[in-house]
N, C-alpha and C positions, 0 to 999 in steps of 0.2 A: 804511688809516690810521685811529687812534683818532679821537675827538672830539674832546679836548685838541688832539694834533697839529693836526687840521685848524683848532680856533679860533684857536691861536699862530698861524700863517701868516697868519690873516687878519686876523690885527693886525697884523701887520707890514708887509702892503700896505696894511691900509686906510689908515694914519693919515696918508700922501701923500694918500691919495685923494679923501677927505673934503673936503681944505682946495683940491685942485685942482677939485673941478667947483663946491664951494660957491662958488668966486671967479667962476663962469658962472652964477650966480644959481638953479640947480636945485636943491631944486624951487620953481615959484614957486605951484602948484595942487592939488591934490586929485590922489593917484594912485589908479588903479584896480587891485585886484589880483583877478586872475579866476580863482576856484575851479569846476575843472572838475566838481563834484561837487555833492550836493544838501547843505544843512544837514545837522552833527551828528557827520559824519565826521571821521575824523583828522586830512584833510585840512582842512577845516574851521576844526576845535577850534585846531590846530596856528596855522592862520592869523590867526585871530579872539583868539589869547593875544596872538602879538605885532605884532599892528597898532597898541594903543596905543602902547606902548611905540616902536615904529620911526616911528611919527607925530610924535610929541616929539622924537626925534633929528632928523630930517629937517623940521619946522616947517611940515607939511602932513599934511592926514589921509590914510589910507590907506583905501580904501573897499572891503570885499571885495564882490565879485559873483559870486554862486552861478551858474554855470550849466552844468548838467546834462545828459547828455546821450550814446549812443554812446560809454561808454566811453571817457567825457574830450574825445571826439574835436570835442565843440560847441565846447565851451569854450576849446579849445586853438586849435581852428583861429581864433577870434576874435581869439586873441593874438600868433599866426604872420602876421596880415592886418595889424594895428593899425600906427600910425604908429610910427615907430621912437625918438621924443621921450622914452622913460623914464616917460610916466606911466598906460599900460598895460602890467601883467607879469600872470605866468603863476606861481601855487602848485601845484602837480601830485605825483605822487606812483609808484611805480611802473609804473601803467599808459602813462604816457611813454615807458617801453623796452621793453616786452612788444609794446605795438600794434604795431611795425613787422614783427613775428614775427606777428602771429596774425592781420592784413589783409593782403590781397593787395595793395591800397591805400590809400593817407591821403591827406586832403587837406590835408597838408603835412607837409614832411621834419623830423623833428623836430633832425637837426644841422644841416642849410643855415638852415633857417629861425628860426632861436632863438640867442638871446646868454645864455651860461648868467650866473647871477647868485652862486648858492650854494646846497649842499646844504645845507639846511635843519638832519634830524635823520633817525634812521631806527629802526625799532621792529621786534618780530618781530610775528607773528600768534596769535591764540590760536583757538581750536576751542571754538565755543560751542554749546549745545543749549537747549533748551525745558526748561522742568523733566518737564514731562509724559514726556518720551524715559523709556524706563525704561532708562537704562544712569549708570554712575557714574565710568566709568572708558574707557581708547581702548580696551582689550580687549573690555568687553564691548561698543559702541557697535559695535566690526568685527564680533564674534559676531550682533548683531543684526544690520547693514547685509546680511551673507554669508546670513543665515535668511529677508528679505526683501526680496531683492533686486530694486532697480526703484522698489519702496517709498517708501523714504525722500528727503526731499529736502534742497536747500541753500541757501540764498540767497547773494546777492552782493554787491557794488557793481558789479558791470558788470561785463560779457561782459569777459574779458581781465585783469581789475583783479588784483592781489595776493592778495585777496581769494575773485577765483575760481579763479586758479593753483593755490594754495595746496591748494582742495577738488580737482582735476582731480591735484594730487602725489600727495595721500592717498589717493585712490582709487586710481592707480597702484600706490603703494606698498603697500597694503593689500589690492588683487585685489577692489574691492566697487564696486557701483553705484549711484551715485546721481543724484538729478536735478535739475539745476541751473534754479534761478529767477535772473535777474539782477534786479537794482533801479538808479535809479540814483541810487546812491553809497551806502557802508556804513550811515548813517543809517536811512534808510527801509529797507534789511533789517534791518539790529539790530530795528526797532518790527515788523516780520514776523514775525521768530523771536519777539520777545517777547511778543506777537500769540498765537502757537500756529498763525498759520498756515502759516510753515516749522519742520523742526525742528530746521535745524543751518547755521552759517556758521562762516566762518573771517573774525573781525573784528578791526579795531586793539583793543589792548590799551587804550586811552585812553578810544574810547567803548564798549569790553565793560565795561570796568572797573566806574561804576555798576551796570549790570543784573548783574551776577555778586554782587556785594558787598549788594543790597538783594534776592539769592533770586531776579530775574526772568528769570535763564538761568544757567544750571550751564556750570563753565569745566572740558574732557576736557583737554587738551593745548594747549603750546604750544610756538613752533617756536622757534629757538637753540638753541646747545651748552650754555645753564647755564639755572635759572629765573630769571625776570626778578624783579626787586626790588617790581614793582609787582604783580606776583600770586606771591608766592612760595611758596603753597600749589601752583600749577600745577603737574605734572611737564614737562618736555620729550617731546617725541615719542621720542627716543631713551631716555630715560629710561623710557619704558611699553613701549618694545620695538621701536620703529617707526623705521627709518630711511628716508633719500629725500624726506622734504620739509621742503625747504630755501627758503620761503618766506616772506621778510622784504620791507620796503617802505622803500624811500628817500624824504624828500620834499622836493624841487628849486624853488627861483625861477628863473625864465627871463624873459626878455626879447625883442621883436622882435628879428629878427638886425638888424645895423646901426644898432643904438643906441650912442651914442657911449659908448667904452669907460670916460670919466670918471662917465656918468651910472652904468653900469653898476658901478664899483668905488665910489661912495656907498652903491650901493644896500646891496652887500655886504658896506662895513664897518659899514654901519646895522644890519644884519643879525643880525651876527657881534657888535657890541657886547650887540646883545638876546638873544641866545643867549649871553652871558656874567654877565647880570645875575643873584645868586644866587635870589634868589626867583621869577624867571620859571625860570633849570634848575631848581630845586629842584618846583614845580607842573609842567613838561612830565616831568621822573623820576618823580615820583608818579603818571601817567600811560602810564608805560613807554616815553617817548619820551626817545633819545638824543640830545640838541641837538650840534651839529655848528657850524653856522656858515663854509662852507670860502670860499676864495677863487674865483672865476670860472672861473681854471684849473682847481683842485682839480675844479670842478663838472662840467666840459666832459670831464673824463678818467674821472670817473664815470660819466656818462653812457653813452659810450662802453663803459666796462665793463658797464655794464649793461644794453647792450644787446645785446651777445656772452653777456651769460649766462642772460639770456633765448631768446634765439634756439635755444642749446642745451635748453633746458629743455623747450620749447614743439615743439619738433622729437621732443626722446626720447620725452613725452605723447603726439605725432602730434595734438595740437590746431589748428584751422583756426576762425575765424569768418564767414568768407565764401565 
């Protein structure tokens, strides 16, 4: 389902929904919304645009909390624990559905334990290098990767992340070796790479974008069927020759399971309104992020899917982190 699609629907439930749990006085405090990642990332950025904005619909701040950690798994399990009252949620992004493929265990079920809220938006991945790499193109970057192999490295956002998928496709798909640094969250790799002390990730387009556009990292490829609007100097990976990595990122609001279902359909027609508002899409597209907005449902079936498609992916790679 497009973004359009999914926003219509969620207008269409929110506007009961709004006026049924406002009539229950919620919210009456400060919500906490807990980014399982460091400052700077997508996830982040994503968060940190529409917090005012959903603050002002809902007539309470929205307070992001960074916290880091295992591949989301800190931060999430915080919000799998939390009271089920609506004013701790969970901002998360594909590492959500991959984790249950790539641990043998979590400490906590991410469908039992979670009340989905709404997807968010979802973006592809771009393939970022150092200026210093001497390659200008995916061809010659795999001519290099194949000549020095073992060599070269890649940063991440965390073991498992979209981010690291992404480099574990490419290497698949391209027969080359490399060596994966994880960080935690896209942020602090991007300032790595840009750094010079790794020389290549696979980052959100949102925070690549700055470093690519001011010379602090050269953009090889980037993953989807067309180029994105927001670097459309980039080729696609099938575009330079490359198929098999098919590494995009969703990014979901969740909730304790067991938050009452009125708290949770405010949340997500607060949601779904600010992801409608044209100058917040129009700064998240500038950005290469597809704002979405879906209903709870819409999000719960996502989920689901995406973690069937992960499973597959993570299975054909033969990747394990524990």
């Amino acid at each position: 389902m497009n973004g359009s699609a999914w926003v219509c629907a969620a207008v269409l439930l929110g506007v009961n929904a709004v006026g049924t749990a406002g009539a229950q006085g919620y919210p009456v405090r400060a919500v906490r919304v807990i980014v399982p990642f460091a400052p700077g990332g997508g996830t982040d950025i994503l968060t940190r645009m529409m917090a005012p904005r959903v603050s002002e619909i809902l007539g309470q701040q929205l307070v992001v909390d960074n916290r880091p950690g295992a591949s989301s798994q800190i931060g999430t399990e915080l919000v799998a624990r939390a009271a089920p009252d609506g004013y701790t949620i969970l901002h998360t992004d594909t590492s959500f559905a991959s984790n249950p493929s790539l641990y043998s265990k979590l400490p906590y079920d991410p469908v039992r334990d979670f009340a989905p809220v709404s997807v968010l938006a979802s973006a592809p991945v771009v393939l970022i290098v150092h200026p210093s790499v001497p390659v200008k193109s995916l061809k010659e970057l795999i001519a290099l990767a194949k000549a020095r192999p073992g060599e070269l490295n890649f940063a991440s956002g965390g073991a498992g992340a979209a981010t690291h998928l992404g480099v574990e496709l490419f290497k698949a798909a391209a027969k080359i070796d490399l060596v994966h640094i994880p960080y935690k969250g896209s942020g602090p790799a991007a300032a790595a790479v840009v750094g010079g002390q790794v020389a290549m990730m696979f980052g959100g387009p949102s925070s690549a974008k700055p470093h690519v556009v001011a010379g602090r990292l050269r953009a090889i490829a980037i993953t989807g069927e067309r180029r994105n609007p927001a670097l459309p100097q980039v080729p696609t990976f099938v575009e330079s020759g490359l198929k098999g990595v098919d590494s995009g990122t969703y990014w979901t609001s969740l909730a304790p399971a067991a938050t009452p279902k009125e708290i949770i359909h405010t949340l997500s027609a607060a949601m779904a309104k600010v992801l409608r508002m044209p100058d917040v899409r129009q700064r998240l597209v500038d950005l290469a992020f597809d704002p979405i907005g879906s209903t709870p449902e819409e999000a719960a079936a996502n989920i689901r899917s995406e973690i069937a498609k992960w499973a597959k992916v993570v299975k054909a790679a033969g990747i394990r982190l524990d």
